[in-house]
N, C-alpha and C positions, 0 to 999 in steps of 0.2 A: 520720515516726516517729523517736523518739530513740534513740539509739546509749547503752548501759550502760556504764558504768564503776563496778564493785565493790569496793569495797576491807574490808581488816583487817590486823590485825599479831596477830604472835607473840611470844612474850617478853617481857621489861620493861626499861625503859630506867633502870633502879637501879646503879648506881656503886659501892655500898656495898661494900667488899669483907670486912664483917663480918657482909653479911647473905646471903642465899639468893637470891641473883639470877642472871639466865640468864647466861650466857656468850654470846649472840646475840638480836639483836632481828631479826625481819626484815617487814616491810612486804610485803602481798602485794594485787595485783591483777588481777580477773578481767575483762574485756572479752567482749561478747557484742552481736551484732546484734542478739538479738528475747530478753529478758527471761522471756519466756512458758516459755521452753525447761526455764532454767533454776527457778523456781515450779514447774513439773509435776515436776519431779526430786523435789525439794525436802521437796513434799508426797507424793509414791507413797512415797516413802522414811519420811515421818512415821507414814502411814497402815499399817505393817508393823509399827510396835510393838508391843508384849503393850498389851492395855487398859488395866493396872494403870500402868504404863510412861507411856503414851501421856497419860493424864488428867495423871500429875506433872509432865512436861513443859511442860507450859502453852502445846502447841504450838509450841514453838523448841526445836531439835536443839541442842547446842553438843558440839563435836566433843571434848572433853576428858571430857566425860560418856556419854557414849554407849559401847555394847557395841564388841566389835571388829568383830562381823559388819553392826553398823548402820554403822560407820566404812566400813567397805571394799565396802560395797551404794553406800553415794550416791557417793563416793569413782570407781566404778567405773565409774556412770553418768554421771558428772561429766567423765571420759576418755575418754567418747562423742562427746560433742555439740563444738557448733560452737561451740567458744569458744578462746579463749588468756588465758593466767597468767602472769604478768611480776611479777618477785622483786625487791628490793635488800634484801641482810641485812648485820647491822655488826658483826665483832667488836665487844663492846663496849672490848677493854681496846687498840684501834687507836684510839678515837675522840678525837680533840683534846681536851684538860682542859677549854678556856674553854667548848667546848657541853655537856659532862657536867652544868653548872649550869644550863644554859637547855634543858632538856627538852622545855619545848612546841617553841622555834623549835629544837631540832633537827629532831622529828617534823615539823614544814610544808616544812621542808629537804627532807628525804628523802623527804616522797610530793612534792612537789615536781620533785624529778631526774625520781621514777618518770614522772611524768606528760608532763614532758618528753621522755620517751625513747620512749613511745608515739607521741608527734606527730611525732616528727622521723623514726620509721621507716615514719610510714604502715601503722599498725596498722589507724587506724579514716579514716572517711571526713570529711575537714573539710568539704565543705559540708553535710553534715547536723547536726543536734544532737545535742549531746552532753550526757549528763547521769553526776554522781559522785557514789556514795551511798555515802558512810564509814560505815563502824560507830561509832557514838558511843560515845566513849570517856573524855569531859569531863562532867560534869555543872554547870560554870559557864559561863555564857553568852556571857563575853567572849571564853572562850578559843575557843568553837565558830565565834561571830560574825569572830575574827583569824584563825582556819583558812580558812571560808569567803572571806572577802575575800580574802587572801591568794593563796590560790590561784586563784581568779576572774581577779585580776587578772595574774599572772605571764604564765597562761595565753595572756591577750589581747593581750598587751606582749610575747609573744614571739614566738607561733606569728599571733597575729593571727584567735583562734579565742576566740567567746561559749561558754565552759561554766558549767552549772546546777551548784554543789555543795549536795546536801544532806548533812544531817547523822539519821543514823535507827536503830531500835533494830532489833536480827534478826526483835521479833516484828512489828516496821513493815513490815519489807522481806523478805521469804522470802529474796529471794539473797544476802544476805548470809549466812546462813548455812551456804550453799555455798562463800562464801570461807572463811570459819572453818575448816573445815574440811582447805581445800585449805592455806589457811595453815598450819593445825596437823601436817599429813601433811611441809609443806618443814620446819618449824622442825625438828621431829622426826629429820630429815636431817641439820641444822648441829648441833643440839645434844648430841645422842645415839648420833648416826649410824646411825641405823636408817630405812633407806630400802623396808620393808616398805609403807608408807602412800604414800609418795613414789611409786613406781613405777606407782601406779594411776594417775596424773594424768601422769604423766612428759611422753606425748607430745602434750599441752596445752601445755604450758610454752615460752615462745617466748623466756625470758630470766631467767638468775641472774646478779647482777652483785652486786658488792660496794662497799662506801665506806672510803673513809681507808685503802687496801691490804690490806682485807681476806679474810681465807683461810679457806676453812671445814675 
């Protein structure tokens, strides 16, 4: 049976300092031995919605739309179960000039660290498989197709470990939307600092780490 790795981000990796961009991006990852767990969450949580509610949704929760109390139901059963949440967030105004231009190969940078830092503390189990299911976040194929290999290979060239990455939408993959969420409760931490959302998850969380000396 494969070993999960879930991923999503928070923020936007925009530069502009004339436009409305976040102050913090941060890249979030859920790791989970049995996938199933997280689906049951997912869906009990969907199926609490008003009708009215529930038919607009189109079946995907996304945690910026959603009520407070639908936030802080799955949020809370999400801080139950047997999983762990591993963080890298960037100031963005810490980040080197020359990668503010190259935005894809930052993002493969930095889920890149993350996934490295999983392996090397013995998170998950390397003789089993392993599979990473991104929220897809590109709609051009090159870019999804350089993610994918990219990471495939570092993976293998470093740790000496075969992982699967896919690339899939929240209504492809139920648990991503559970990251969504968890990701949206941290951002909400660095950006606003309201750690209301944050605290539900809290003792899931097995690492917030920062790039280029960043301080939240």
């Amino acid at each position: 049976m494969s070993q999960y790795i879930f991923l999503d981000e928070s923020g936007d990796l925009g530069f502009n300092p004339k436009k409305d961009n976040s102050k913090f991006f941060i890249v979030t990852i859920l790791f989970v031995p049995d996938k199933k767990s997280i689906e049951k969450l997912v869906k009990k949580t969907h199926s609490e919605l008003r009708k009215k509610v529930k038919r607009l949704s189109g079946g995907v929760l996304h945690a910026v739309k959603e009520k407070p109390a639908t936030r802080k139901r799955l949020l809370g059963r999400l801080g139950l179960l047997k999983c762990k949440v591993m963080v890298i967030y960037l100031n963005k105004a810490k980040v080197y000039s020359a990668l503010q231009d190259e935005k894809h190969v930052l993002y493969n940078y930095v889920v890149n660290i993350l996934l490295d830092r999983i392996m090397t503390k013995g998170h998950l189990d390397k003789t089993k498989p392993i599979t990473l299911v991104a929220a897809k976040r590109e709609t051009n194929r090159f870019l999804n197709s350089n993610f994918k290999s990219y990471l495939e290979s570092q993976i293998k060239t470093n740790h000496r470990i075969t992982i699967d990455v896919e690339i899939k939408s929240p209504s492809e993959e139920k648990a991503l939307q559970a990251v969504d969420f968890a990701s949206w409760a941290i951002f909400r931490k660095f950006e606003l600092r309201d750690e209301v959302y944050y605290l539900l998850i809290k003792k899931i969380i097995c690492e917030e780490s920062g790039l280029f000396n960043a301080k939240p």
